[in-house]
Each structure stands twice: as structure tokens, then as C-alpha cells.
C-alpha positions as CSV (number, residue, x, y, z in Angstrom):
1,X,-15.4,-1.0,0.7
2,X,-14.3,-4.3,-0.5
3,X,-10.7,-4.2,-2.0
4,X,-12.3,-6.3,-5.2
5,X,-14.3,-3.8,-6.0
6,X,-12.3,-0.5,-5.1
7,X,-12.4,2.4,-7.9
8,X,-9.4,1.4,-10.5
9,X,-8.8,-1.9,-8.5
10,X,-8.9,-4.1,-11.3
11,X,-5.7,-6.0,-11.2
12,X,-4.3,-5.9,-7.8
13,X,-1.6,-8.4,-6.7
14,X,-2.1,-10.6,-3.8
15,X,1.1,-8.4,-1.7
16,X,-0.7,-4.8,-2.5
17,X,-3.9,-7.0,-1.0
18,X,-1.8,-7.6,1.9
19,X,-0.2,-3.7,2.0
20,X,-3.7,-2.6,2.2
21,X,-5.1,-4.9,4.8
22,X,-2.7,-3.8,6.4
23,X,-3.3,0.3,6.3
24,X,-6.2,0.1,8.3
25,X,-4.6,3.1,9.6
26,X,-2.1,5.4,8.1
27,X,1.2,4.7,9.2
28,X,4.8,5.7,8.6
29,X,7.0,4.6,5.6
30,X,9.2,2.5,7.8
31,X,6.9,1.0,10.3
32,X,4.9,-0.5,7.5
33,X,8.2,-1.8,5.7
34,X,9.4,-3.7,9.0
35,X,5.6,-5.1,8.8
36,X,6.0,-6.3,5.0
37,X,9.0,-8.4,6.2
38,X,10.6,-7.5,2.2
39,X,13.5,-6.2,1.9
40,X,13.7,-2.6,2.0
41,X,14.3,-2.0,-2.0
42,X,11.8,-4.8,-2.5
43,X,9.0,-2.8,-0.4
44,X,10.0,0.5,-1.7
45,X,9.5,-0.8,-5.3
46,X,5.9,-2.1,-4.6
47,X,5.0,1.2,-2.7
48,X,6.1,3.3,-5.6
49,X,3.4,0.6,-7.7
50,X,1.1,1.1,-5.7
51,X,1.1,5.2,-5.3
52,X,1.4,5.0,-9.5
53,X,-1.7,2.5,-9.7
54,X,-3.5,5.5,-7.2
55,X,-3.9,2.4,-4.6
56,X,-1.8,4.5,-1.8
57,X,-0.5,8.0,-1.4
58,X,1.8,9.3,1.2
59,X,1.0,12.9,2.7
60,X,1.7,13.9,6.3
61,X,4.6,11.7,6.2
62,X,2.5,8.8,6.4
63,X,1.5,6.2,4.0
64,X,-2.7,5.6,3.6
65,X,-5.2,4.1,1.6
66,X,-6.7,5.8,-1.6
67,X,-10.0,5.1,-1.1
């Protein structure tokens, strides 16, 4: 699925575009914080963002894709 036309993706910002390409696989809080290269508050701000707009959700103790 394209990320353009993703359910409820209507007005994503190029750095969730990035977060996303980048969840190919689910992967750990941390690890994909180091591979934002954003300070951590910075990252942790967009994350919660993205989990609100339904674009992410964390379960298992790793962060993944909504759709």
C-alpha cells in the first residue's frame, strides 16, 4: 500500500514518511530513534503524533506500522 493513499493518511509530514519507510519491520523504540538521527525528545514527540494520528502503534514492545 502506498503511504499517499493509506486509510486516514491525509496529511502526513515528510519525517512520519521517513518513520514509516523505515518500519518495514517492527522494531524497538530505541533502535528506530538512533535510526531517526533526532534527538531523543524530538523523536519521542513525533512518535506520540504518529500513534495519535493511528499511523503507528507500539505492542510487543515494538514499534510497527498501522496499516
Amino acid at each position: 500500500m502506498k503511504l499517499e493513499t493509506a486509510k486516514g493518511v491525509k496529511d502526513i509530514k515528510p519525517e512520519e514518511k521517513i518513520i514509516l519507510k523505515l518500519l518495514v519491520e517492527p522494531m524497538e523504540r530505541d533502535e528506530l530513534i538512533r535510526k531517526m538521527k533526532k534527538p531523543t525528545g524530538e523523536a519521542t514527540a513525533i512518535l506520540s503524533v504518529m500513534e495519535i494520528k493511528g499511523l503507528i502503534r507500539e505492542e510487543l514492545g515494538e514499534i510497527r506500522a498501522s496499516f
